[in-house]
PLY file of the C-alpha trace (Angstrom):
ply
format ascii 1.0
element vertex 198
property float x
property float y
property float z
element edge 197
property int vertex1
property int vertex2
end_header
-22.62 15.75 9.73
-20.90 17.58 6.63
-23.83 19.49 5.44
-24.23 21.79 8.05
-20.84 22.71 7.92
-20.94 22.97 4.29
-24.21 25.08 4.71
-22.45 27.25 7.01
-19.59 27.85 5.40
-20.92 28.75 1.97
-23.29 31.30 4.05
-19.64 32.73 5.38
-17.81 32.60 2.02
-20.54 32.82 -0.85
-23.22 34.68 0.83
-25.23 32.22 0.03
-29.06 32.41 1.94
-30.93 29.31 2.77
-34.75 28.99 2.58
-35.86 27.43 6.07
-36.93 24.43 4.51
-33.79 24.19 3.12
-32.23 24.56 6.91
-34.87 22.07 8.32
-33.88 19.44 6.18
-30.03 19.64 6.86
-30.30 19.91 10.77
-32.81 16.72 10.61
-29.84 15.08 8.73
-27.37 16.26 11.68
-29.76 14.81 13.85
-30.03 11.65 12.82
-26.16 11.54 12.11
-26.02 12.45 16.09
-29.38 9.74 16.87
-27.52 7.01 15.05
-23.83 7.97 16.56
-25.38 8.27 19.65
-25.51 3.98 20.13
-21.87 3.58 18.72
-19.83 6.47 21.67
-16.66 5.01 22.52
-15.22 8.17 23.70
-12.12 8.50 21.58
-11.61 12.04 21.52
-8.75 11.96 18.88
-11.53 9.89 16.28
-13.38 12.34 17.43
-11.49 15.47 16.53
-10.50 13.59 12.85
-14.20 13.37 12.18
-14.74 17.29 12.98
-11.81 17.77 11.22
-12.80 15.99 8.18
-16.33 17.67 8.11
-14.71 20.94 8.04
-12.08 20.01 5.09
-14.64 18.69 3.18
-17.20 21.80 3.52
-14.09 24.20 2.38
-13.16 22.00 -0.36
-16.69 22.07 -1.85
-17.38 25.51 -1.54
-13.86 27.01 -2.70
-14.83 24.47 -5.85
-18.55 26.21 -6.03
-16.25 29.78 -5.65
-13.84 28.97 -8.10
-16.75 28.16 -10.45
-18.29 31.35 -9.58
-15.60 33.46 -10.82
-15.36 31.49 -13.95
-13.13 28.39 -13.93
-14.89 24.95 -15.23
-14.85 22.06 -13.00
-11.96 20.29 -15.00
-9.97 23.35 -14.87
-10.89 23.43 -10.45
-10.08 19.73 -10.45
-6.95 20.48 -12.45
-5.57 23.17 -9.95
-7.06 21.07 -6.46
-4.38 18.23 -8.19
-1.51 20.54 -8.33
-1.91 22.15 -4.76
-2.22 18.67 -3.19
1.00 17.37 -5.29
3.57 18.87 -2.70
1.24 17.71 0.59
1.22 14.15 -1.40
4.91 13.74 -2.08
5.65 15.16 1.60
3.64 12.55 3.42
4.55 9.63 0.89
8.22 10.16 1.39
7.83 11.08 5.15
5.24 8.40 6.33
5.29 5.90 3.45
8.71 5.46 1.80
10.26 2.71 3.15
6.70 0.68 2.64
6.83 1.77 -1.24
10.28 0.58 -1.85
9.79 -2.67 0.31
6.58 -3.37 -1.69
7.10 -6.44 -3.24
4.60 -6.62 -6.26
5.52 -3.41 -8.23
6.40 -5.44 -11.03
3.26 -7.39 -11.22
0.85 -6.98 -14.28
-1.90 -7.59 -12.03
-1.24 -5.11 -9.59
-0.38 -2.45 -11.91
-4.29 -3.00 -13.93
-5.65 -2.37 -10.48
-3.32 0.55 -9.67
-4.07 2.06 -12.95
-7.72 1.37 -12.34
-8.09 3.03 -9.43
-6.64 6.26 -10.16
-8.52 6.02 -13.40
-12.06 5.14 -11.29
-10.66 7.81 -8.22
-10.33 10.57 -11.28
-13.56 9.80 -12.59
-15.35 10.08 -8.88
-12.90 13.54 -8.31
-14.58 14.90 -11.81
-18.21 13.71 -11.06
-17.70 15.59 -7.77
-16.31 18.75 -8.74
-18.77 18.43 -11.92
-22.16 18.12 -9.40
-20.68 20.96 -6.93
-20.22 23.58 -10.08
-24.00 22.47 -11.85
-25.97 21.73 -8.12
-24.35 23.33 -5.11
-21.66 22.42 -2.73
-25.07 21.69 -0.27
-27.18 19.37 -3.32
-23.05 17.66 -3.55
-22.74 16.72 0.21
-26.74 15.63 0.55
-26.31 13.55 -2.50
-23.44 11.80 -1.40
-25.36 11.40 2.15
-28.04 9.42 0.30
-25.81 7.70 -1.55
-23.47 6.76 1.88
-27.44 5.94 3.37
-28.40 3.09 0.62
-24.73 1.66 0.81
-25.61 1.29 4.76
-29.15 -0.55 4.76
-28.00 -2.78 1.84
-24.83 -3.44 4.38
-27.23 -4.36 6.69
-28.73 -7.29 4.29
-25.47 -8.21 2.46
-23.30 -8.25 5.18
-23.68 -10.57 7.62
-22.76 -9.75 12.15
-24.28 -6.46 12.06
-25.96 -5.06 15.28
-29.20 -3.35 13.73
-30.08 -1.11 16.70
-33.54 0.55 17.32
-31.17 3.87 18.23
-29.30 3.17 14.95
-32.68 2.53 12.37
-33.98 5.67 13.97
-30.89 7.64 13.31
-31.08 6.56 9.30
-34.90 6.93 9.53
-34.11 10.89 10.15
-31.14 11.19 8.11
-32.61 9.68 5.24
-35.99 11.34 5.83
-33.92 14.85 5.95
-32.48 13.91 2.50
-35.46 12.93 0.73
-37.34 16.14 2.62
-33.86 18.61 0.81
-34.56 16.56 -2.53
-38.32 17.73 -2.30
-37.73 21.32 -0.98
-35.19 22.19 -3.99
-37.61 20.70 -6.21
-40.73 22.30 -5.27
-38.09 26.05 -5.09
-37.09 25.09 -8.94
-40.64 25.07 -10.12
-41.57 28.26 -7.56
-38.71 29.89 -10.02
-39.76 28.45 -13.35
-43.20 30.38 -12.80
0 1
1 2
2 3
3 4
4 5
5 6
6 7
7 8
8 9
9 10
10 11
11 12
12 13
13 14
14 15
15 16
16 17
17 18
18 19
19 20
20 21
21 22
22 23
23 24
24 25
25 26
26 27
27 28
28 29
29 30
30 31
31 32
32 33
33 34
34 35
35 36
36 37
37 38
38 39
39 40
40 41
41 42
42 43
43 44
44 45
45 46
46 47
47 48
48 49
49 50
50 51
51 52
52 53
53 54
54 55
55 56
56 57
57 58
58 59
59 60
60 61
61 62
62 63
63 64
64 65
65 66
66 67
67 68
68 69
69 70
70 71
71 72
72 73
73 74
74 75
75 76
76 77
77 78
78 79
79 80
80 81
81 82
82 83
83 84
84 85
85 86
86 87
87 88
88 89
89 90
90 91
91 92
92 93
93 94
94 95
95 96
96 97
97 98
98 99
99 100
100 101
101 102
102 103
103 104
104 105
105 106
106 107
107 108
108 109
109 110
110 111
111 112
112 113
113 114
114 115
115 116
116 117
117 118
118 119
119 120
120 121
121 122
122 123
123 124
124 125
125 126
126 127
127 128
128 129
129 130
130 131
131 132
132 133
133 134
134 135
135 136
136 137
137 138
138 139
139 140
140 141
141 142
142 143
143 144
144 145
145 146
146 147
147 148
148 149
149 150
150 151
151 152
152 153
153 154
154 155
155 156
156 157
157 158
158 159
159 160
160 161
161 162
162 163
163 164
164 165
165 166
166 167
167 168
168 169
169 170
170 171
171 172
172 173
173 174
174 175
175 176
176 177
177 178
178 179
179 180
180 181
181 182
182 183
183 184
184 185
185 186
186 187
187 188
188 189
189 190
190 191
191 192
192 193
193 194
194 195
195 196
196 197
């Protein structure tokens, strides 16, 4: 569902126009984010709210990156300032929510925990540049349908790798259209890249 908010929002914030192919593409991936939700309603209006919640963060997060590259800063210098904003929100909930976890945590003194601590704020830095990176070359719309396609193969190869999953004909037709409104973007920016080479 994130790239219509992201489209939106970069139309309210950046000005940015859409061509209609453009538009078709996104609101066929909303569609079949809606088809293939549509099998798996459980009515839980709070996960409900998180995941509207989310899609908004996410679309303001991308396109203040793709406006803070527009008035000049470099995506490690963006990722550099996102990191010191979230600093005080990070230390507020660790010590509120988590603190008595983190000091009962018995394996802080373990080599083998530390490698994959390390690690994975080494791999989640790497994933925060490569985002910010795509968002200031691309678009904060190209980001969010990439990482759709990329959410889209991780799901059908879950499907095969993963064994007890309910393949629904409401849930293939929901991928069918969201992965048929990424490849249809892909195409549309493509064939608007050569219309503006010529």
């Amino acid at each position: 569902m994130v790239p219509l908010p992201v489209m939106v929002t970069d139309w309210v914030l950046r000005s940015q126009r859409f061509s209609y192919g453009i538009q078709a593409s996104v609101l066929t991936i909303v569609l079949g984010a809606l088809v293939t939700g549509s099998g798996d309603l459980d009515l839980n209006i709070a996960g409900y709210g998180f995941a509207i919640l989310s899609c908004g963060l996410q679309a303001l997060y991308l396109v203040y990156a793709a406006k803070a590259h527009d008035v000049g800063y470099l995506s490690h210098g963006i990722m550099y300032y996102t990191s010191l904003m979230s600093i005080p929100i990070l230390v507020i909930l660790a010590l509120g929510f988590e603190y008595q976890g983190l000091l009962a945590f018995p394996h802080w003194n373990q080599a083998g925990f530390l490698f994959c601590l390390v690690s994975a704020f080494g791999v989640g830095s790497l994933l925060n540049y490569a985002l910010f990176l795509c968002c200031t070359l691309n678009s904060a719309l190209t980001t969010v349908i990439v990482g759709q396609l990329k959410g889209m193969l991780s799901t059908i190869l879950g499907f095969f790798l993963f064994g007890k999953v309910n393949i629904t004909t409401v849930g293939v037709l929901g991928i069918a259209l969201n992965s048929a409104g990424g490849v249809a973007y892909a195409w549309t920016k493509h064939m608007e890249k050569l219309a503006q080479s010529e």
